[in-house]
C-alpha positions in Angstrom: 0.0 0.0 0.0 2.8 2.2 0.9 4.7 1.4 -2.4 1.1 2.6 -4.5 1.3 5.3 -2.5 4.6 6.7 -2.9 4.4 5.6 -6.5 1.5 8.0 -7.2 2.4 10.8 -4.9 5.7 11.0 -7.4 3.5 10.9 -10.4 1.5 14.1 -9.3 1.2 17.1 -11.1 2.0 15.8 -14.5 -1.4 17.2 -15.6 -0.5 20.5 -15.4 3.4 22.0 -17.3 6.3 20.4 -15.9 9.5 22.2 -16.0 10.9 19.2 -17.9 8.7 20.7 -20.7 10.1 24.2 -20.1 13.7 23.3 -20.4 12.9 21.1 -23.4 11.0 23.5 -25.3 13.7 26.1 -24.4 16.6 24.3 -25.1 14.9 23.0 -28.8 14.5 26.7 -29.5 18.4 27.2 -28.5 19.0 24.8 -30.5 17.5 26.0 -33.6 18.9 29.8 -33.2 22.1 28.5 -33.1 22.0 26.5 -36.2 21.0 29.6 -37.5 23.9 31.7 -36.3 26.0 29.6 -37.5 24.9 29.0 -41.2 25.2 32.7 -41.3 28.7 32.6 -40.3 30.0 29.0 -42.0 29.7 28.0 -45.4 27.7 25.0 -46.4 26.9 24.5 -42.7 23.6 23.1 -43.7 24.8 20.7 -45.8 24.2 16.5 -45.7 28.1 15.9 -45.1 27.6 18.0 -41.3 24.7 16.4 -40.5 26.5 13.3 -41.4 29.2 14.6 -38.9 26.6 16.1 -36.1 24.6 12.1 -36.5 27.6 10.3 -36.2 29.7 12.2 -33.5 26.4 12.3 -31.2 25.6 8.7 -30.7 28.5 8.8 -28.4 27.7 11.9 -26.1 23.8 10.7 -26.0 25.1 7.4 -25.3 26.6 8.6 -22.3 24.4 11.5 -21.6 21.5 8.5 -20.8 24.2 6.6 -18.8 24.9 10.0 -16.6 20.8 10.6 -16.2 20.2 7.2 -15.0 22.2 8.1 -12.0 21.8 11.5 -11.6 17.6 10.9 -11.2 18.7 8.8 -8.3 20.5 11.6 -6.9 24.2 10.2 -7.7 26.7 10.7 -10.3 28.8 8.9 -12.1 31.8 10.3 -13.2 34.2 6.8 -14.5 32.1 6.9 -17.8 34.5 7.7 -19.9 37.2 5.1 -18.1 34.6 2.8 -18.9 34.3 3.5 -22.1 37.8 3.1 -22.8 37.9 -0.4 -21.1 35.0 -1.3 -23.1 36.3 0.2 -26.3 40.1 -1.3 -25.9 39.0 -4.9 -24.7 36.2 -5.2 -27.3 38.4 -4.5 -30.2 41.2 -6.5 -28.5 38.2 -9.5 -28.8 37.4 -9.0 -32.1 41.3 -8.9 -33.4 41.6 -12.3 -31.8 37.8 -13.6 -32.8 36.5 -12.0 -35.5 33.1 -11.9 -34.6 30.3 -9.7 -36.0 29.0 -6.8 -34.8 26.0 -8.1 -32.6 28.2 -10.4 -30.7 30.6 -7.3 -30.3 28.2 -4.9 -28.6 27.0 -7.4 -26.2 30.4 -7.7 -25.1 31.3 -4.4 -24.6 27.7 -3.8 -23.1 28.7 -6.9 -20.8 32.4 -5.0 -19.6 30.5 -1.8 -19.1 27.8 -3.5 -17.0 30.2 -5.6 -14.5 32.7 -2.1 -14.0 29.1 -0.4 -13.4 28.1 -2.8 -10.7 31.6 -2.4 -8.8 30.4 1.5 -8.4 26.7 0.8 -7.8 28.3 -1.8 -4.9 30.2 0.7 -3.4 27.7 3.7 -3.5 24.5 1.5 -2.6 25.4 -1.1 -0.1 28.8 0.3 0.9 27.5 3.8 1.9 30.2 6.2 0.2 29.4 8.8 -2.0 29.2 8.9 -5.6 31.4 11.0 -6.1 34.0 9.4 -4.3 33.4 6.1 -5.5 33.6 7.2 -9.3 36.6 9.7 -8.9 38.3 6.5 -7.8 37.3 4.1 -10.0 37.8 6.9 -12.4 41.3 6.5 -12.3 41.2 2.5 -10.8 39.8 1.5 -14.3 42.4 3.6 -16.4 45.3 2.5 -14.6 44.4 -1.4 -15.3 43.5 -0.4 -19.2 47.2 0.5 -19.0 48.4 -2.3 -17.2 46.5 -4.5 -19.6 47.4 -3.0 -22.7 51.0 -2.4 -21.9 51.2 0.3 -24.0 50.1 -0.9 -27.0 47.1 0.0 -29.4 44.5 -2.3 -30.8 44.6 -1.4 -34.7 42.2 -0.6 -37.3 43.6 -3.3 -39.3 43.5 -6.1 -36.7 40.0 -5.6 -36.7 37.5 -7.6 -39.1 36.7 -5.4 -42.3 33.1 -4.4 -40.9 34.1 -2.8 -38.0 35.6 0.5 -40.1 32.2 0.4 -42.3 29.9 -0.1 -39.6 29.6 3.7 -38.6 29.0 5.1 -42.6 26.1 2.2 -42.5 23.1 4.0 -43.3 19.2 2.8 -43.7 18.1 5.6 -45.6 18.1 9.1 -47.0 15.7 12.2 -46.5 15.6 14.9 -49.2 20.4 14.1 -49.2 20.3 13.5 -45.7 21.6 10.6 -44.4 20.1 9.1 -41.4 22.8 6.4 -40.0 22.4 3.2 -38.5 24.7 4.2 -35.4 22.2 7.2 -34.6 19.2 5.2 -35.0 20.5 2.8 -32.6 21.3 5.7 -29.9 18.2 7.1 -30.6 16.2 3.5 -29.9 17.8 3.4 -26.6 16.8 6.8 -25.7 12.8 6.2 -26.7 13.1 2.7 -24.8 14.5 4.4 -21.4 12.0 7.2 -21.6 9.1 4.8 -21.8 10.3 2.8 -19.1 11.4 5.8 -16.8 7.8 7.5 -17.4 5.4 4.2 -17.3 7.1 1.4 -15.3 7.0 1.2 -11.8 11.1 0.8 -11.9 11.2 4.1 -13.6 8.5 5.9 -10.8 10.5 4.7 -8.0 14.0 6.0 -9.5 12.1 9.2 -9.4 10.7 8.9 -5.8 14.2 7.7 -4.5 15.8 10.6 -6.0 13.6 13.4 -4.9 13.4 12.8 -1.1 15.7 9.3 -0.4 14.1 9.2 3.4 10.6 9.6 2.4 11.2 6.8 0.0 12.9 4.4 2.0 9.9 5.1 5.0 7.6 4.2 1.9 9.3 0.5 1.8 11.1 1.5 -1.8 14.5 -0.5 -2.1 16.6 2.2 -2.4 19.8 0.1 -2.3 18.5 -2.2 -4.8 17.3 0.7 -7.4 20.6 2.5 -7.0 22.8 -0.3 -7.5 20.8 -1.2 -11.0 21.4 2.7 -11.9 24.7 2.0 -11.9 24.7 -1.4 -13.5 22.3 0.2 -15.8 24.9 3.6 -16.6 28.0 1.1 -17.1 26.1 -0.8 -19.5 25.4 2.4 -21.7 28.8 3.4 -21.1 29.7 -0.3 -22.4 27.8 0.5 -25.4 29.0 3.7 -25.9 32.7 2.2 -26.0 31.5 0.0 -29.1 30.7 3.1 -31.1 33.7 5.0 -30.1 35.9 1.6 -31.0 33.5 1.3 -34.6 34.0 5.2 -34.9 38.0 5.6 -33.8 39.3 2.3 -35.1 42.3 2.2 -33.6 42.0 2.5 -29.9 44.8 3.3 -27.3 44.9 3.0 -23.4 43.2 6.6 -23.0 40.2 6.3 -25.3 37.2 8.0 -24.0 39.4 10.2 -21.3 37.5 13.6 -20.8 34.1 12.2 -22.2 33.0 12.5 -18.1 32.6 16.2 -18.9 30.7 16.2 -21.9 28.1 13.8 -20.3 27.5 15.9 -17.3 27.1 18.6 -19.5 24.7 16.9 -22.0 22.5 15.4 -18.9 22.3 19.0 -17.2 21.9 21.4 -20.3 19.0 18.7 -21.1 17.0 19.5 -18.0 18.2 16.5 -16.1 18.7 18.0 -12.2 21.9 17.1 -10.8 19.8 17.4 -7.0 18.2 14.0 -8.4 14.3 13.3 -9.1 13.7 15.3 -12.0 14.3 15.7 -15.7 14.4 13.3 -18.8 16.1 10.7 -21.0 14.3 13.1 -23.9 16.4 16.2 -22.4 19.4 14.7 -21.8 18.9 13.6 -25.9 18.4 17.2 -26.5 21.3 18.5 -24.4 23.3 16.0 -26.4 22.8 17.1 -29.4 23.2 20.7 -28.7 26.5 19.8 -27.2 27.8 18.1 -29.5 26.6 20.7 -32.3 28.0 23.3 -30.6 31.0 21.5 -30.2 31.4 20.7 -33.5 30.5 24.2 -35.5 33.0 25.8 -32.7 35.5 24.0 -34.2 34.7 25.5 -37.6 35.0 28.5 -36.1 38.7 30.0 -36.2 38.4 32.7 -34.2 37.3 30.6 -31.2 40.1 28.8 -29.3 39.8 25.3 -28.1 40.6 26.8 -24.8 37.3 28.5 -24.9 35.1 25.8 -26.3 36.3 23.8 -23.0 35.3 26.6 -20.9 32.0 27.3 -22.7 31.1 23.7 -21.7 31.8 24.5 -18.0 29.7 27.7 -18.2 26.9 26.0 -19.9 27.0 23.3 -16.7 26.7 26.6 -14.3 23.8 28.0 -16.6 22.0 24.9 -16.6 22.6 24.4 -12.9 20.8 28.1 -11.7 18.3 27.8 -14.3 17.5 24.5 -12.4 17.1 25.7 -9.2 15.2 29.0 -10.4 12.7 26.6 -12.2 12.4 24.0 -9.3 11.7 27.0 -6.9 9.0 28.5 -9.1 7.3 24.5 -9.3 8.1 23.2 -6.0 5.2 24.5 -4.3 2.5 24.1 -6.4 4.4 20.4 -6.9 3.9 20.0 -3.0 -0.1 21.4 -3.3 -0.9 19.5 -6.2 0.7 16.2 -4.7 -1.4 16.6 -0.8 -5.0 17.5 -3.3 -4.2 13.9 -5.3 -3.7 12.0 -2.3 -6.0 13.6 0.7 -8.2 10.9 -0.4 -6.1 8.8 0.5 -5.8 9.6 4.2 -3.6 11.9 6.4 -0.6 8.9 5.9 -0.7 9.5 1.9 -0.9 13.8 2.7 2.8 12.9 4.0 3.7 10.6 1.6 3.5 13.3 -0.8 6.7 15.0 0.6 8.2 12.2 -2.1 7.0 14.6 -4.8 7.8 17.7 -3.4 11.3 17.4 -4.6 11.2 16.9 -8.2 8.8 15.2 -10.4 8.8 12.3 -13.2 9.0 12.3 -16.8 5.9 11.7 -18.6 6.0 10.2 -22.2 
């Protein structure tokens, strides 16, 4: 009964606009001016070759952007993404040099190595009490320093690798009005759709929410808090898995520090996307969207002479601050009529389900 409870208390207010909504909406519109501003300012910016580029380069970003959500909503972070997707990257390719195996057989092995180096955080975090932050700082580095150990310095090759592996990014199902819509993207976006349907409908998905917008009201509410925290992790490292696949398929020829400095950009995608790093709250949708507006930005900056690479690094860390106060701003303006709406749905319920409803008055879930 308790469970029901919480569940539904979480789901409250989804009738009315949800600052998910808001951020999306904004953040689409962002989107769109600056692909504006920038065909103004580069030529053939708007040509099927970029898209090609924006397409390809983004699967890994939303990749990891998804892996770094899946945490966040239950108020942790995960910040040994892109160790893991190094680990993933090197040891999958180091399997197919020796194997030659196809591609399906490939990605459930680096989804397989991402998974187990996920569950070593989500052990540490969930049932071993330390922080997130700590945890993945350290196995941040932990996981790098074995990929070097292992490799011993030396690089899996493009040419080691079967012939499909250096096609499999340029596969593409079909083409709209010269633009190429790749098999890599649809893939990442596949994943995205599936997560946001489970987030939004399943019960799974709810109590993620309810865990990460008030952790004590939950666990009073009988949710397994350790259980759903340690599966976020699993869950992030299995992405991150995944997202080592594409980076091997993309790169080729992978070295002992593939992936390094990918931790950023996730954070970065996840936030700018609406996803709140004080847990509870935001999208698999958004963290898409902030994805793609990274990585575009990312990639027209480079085009861009006159901007350094010092300064696309630090725009990154500015949008994270933007994205952070916009957060709070928002979640301030909602947070009481979250709380109001929340005690309405459940004073039918009794004056126990009135205080359950202190599980929605932190944040709220996505909706489909």
């Amino acid at each position: 009964m308790t469970e029901t409870i919480a569940e539904k208390a979480a789901q409250s207010g989804t009738r009315f606009l949800r600052p998910e909504r808001v951020k999306e909406a904004t953040l689409l519109g962002i989107i769109a001016l600056s692909v504006v501003v920038f065909a103004f300012l580069i030529e053939g910016y708007l040509s099927g070759r970029f898209f090609n580029r924006v397409t390809t380069s983004v699967v890994i970003v939303t990749l990891l952007a998804a892996a770094q959500a899946l945490v966040i909503f239950s108020r942790n972070i995960d910040l040994s993404v892109g160790s893991i997707v190094g680990v993933a990257a090197y040891l999958t390719g180091d399997f197919l040099a020796a194997t030659g195996q196809g591609p399906i057989v490939a990605m459930l092995v680096a989804t397989v190595v991402g998974a187990i180096l996920g569950s070593v955080n989500g052990l540490l975090v969930a049932y071993g009490g330390v922080p997130a932050i700590i945890v993945t700082l350290g196995t941040l580095a932990l996981f790098r320093t074995l990929l070097s150990i292992y490799s011993e310095g030396a690089n899996v090759l493009a040419g080691d690798l079967p012939p499909w592996v250096l096609d499999f990014n340029n596969v593409t199902l079909f083409t709209i009005a010269g633009f190429e819509v790749r098999l890599v993207f649809v893939i990442a976006v596949l994943v995205v759709l599936l997560l946001q349907f489970a987030l939004a409908r399943l019960r799974w998905g709810r109590r993620i929410y309810a865990i990460g917008s008030n952790p004590s009201a939950a666990v009073q509410a009988g949710l397994p808090a350790a259980s759903l925290v340690f599966w976020s992790f699993v869950g992030s490292g299995a992405l991150a898995g995944l997202a080592g696949f594409m980076f091997m398929a993309r790169a080729g020829t992978i070295s002992a520090t593939a992936g390094a400095g990918l931790e950023l950009e996730s954070v970065a995608a996840a936030v700018v996307g609406g996803v709140s790093i004080l847990g509870g709250s935001g999208t698999m949708l958004g963290a898409f969207l902030g994805a793609v507006f990274i990585d575009t930005l990312k990639l027209s900056l480079v085009r861009v002479p006159e901007v350094s690479e010092f300064w696309r690094d630090a725009f990154l860390g500015i949008l994270i601050l933007a994205a952070v106060i916009l957060d709070t701003l928002l979640r301030n303006r909602f947070n009481r009529r979250w709380s109001a709406e929340a005690r309405k749905a459940m004073e039918s319920s009794g004056p126990t389900a009135v205080g359950m409803a202190r599980v929605a008055g932190g944040g709220g879930t996505a909706d489909a």
